[in-house]
N, C-alpha and C positions, 0 to 999 in steps of 0.2 A: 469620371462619369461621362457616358455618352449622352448628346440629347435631342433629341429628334422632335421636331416642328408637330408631322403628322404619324400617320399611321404606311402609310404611301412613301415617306422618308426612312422608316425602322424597315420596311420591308427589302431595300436597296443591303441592309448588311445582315441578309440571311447567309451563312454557310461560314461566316465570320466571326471570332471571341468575342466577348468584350471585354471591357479593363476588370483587371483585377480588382477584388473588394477589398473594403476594410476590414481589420483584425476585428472579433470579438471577441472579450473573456468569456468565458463560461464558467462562471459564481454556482457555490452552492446555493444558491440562494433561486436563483434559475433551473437548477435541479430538482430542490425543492416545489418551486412553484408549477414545474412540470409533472413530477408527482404528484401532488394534489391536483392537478388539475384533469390526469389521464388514470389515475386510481393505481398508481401503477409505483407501490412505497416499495419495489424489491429493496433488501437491505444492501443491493451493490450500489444504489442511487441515493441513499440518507441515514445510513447508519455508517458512519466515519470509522468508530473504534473497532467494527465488525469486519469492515474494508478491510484497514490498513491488517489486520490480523489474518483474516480470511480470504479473502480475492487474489487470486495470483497477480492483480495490477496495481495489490498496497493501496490504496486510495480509492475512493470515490470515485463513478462512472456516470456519464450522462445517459440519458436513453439515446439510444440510435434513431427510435422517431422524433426524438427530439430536435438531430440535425435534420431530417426532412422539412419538422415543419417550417424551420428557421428560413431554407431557401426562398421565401415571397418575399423576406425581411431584405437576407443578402441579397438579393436580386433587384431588389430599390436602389442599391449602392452604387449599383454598374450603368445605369439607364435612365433615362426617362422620355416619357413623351407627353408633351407640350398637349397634345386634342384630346387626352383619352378621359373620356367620362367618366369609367370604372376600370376594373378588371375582377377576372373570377380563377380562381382555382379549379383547372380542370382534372387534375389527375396525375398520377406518375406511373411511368415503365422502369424495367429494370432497374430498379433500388438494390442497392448493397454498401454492408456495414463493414468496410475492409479492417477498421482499426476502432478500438476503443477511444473515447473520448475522455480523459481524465481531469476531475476537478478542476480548475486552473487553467486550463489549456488556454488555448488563444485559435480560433477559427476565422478562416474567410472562403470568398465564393471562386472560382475559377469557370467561367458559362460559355458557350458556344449555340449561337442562334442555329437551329440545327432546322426546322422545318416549320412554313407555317402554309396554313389555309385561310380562308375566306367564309364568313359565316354572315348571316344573317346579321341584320339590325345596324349596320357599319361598324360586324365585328371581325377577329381577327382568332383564331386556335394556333397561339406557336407554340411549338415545343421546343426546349433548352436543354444541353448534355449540361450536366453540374457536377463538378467538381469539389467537395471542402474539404481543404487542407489544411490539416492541424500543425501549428507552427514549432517547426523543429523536428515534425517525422517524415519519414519517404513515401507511406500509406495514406489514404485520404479517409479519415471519419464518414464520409458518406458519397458515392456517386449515384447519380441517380437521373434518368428522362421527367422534364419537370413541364407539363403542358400544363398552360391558361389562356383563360380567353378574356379578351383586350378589346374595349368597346367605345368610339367615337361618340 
């Protein structure tokens, strides 16, 4: 994990990665709670015996915005900064779902500080290129432009 003092210190390693994150499981149990929580029970996400029968990937699939939403989480892992009061979720560009995520799997983050601005209130808009790569395939579960805004 990187860790920067201020906001003035994070902005010296724009255009630069940063460390690779930690593995996640992704439990059905995560799945689940992701369904319930976006209304979203397709039987490729919580019906196992329909899966492995049906689904041409035999198994259980997470949502694909399920990897989006995770990137604030993976992105704790790589960073931090020592002054910031908050942060906000501003939004994403180019999102795609290259690979299925199947039950079990194991994810983590691969980020490159890619652009930031200067906002109002001693804040901060970066945007991050994101990377999650599901462990053991050549495809990545989700890429995706990951902007938030970061407030002293």
């Amino acid at each position: 994990m990187l860790v920067f003092n201020t906001i003035s210190d994070f902005k010296k390693h724009l255009g630069k990665d940063l460390p690779t994150g930690n593995w996640y499981n992704i439990t059905q149990e995560m799945i689940t709670n992701f369904a319930n929580a976006t209304l979203d029970k397709q039987w490729i996400h919580v019906d196992e015996e329909r899966a492995a029968q049906e689904s041409p990937f035999k198994t259980i699939i997470a949502h694909g915005f399920m990897s989006v939403a995770m990137i604030s989480k993976l992105l704790e892992d790589l960073f931090v900064i020592k002054s910031l009061k908050m942060g906000l979720n501003y939004g994403l560009n180019k999102v795609r779902f290259p690979n299925p995520v199947p039950v079990n799997s194991e994810l983590r983050m691969h980020a490159k500080l890619i652009a930031i601005e200067d906002l109002a209130n001693n804040g901060i808009k970066v945007t991050f290129s994101c990377n999650i790569e599901i462990k053991g395939e050549e495809k990545p579960a989700c890429v995706a432009e990951f902007l938030c805004a970061l407030f002293e």
